[in-house]
C-alpha positions in Angstrom: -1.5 71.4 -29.2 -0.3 75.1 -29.2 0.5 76.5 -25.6 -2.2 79.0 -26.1 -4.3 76.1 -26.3 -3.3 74.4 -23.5 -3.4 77.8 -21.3 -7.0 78.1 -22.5 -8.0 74.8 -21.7 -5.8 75.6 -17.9 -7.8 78.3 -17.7 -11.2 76.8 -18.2 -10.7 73.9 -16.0 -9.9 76.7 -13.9 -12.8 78.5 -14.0 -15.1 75.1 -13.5 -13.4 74.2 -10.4 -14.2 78.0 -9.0 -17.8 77.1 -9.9 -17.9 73.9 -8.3 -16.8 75.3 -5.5 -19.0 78.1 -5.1 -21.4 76.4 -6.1 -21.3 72.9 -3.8 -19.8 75.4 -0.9 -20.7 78.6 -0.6 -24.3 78.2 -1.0 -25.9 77.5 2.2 -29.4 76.5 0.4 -27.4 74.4 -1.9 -26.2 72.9 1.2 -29.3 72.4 2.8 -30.9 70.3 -0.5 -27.3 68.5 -0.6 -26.4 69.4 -4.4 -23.4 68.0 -5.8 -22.2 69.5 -8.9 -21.8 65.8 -11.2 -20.8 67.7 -14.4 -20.6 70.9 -16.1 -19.5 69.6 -19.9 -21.2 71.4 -22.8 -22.6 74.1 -21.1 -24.9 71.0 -19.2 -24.5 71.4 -15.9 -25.7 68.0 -14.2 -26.4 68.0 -10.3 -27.4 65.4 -7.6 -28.9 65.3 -4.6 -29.8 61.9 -2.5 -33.6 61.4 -0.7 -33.6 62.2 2.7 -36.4 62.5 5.1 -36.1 66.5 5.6 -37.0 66.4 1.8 -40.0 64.3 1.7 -43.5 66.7 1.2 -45.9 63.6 1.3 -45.1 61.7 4.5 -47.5 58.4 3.3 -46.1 58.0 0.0 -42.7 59.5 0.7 -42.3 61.4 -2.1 -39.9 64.4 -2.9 -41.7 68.1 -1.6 -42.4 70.1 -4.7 -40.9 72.6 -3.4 -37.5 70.8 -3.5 -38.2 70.1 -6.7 -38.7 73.7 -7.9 -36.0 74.7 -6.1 -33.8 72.4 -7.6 -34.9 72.7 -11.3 -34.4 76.8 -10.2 -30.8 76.3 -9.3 -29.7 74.0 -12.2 -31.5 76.8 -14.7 -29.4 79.7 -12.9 -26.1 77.6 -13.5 -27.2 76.8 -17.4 -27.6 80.3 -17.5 -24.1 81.5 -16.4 -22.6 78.5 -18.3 -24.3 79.6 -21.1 -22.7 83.4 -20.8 -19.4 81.8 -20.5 -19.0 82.0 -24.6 -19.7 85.7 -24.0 -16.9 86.0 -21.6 -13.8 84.0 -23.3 -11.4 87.4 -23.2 -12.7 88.5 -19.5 -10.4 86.9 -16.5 -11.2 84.1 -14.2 -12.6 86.2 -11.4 -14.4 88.9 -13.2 -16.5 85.8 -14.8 -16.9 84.3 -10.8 -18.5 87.9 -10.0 -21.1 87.2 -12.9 -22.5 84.4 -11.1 -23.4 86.9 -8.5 -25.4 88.6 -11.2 -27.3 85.6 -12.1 -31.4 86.0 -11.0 -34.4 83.7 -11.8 -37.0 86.6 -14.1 -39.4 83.0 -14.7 -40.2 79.6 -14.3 -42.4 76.6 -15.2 -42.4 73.7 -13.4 -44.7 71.3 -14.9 -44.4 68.3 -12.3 -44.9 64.7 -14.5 -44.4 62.4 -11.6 -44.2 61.7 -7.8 -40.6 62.3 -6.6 -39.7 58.8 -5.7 -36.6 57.2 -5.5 -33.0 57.3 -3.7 -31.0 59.9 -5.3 -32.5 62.5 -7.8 -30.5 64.1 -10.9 -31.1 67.7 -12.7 -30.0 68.3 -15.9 -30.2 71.9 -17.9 -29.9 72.9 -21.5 -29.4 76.4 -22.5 -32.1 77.6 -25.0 -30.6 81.1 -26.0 -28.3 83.5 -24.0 -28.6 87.0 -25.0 -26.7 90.3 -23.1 -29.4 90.1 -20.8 -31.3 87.4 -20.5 -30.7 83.6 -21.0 -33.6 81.0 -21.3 -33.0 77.7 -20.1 -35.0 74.2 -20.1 -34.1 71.3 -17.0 -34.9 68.4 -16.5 -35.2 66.2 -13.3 -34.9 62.3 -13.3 -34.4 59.8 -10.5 -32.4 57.0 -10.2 -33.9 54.4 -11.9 -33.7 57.5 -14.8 -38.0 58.3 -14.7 -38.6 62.1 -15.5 -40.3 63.8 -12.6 -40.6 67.0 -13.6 -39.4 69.6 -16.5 -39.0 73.1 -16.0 -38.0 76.3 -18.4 -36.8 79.5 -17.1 -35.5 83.1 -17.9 -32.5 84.6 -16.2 -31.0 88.0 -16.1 -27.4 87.3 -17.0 -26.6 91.2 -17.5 
């Protein structure tokens, strides 16, 4: 392997750690739904959050709130996204990609919920669809631990 190779590769493990960090730190709502960042290979970010009470929405069947849900499939679409504009980015430096992120906004969702949110740990999943210079459409997924698809979301994302 060629030095330049091994400096890129530096470089973009680099970069992932930043993300991680910002993301699982420096987000106080990320925080609050207790996200941890499992994997952010091929542009596929993969995060996962535990069940707790504060995040149950039906109290008799102790199910996940929708609106965690949402939430969740929301944040794992806005991390596609910027993973996504990475390609874009190759000759732009570490930070100057980091103050991207900052850029990153939800334009729309679809949540289409398939089941109750049961179980003890939960895990989202997103694919990027198409990053243009603006824009990037994503598609997530969100499947609990015994690996049951809750709910499925797409969304755009100003990435500009």
């Amino acid at each position: 392997m060629s030095s330049g190779m091994a400096h890129g590769k530096d470089a973009e493990a680099k970069l992932l750690a930043s993300i991680h960090e910002v993301f699982a730190e420096k987000i106080p709502f990320n925080k609050v739904l207790g996200l941890d960042v499992v994997s952010l290979a091929n542009e596929t970010p993969v995060l996962r959050f535990a069940m707790r009470p504060e995040l149950v929405g039906n109290y008799m069947r102790g199910n996940l709130h929708g609106g965690v849900i949402s939430s969740v499939i929301d944040v794992c679409g806005g991390l596609t996204a910027f993973l996504g504009l990475q390609k874009k980015l190759r000759d732009v430096s570490i930070e100057e990609r980091l103050q991207r992120f900052a850029r990153i906004g939800t334009i729309d969702m679809r949540v289409d919920y398939l089941r109750p949110g049961l179980g003890a740990w939960f895990e989202a999943k997103g694919y990027i669809l198409r990053t243009g210079n603006k824009v990037a459409v994503t598609r997530m997924e969100l499947h609990n631990d015994s690996g049951e698809l809750i709910a499925i979301g797409t969304g755009a994302y100003t990435v500009a």
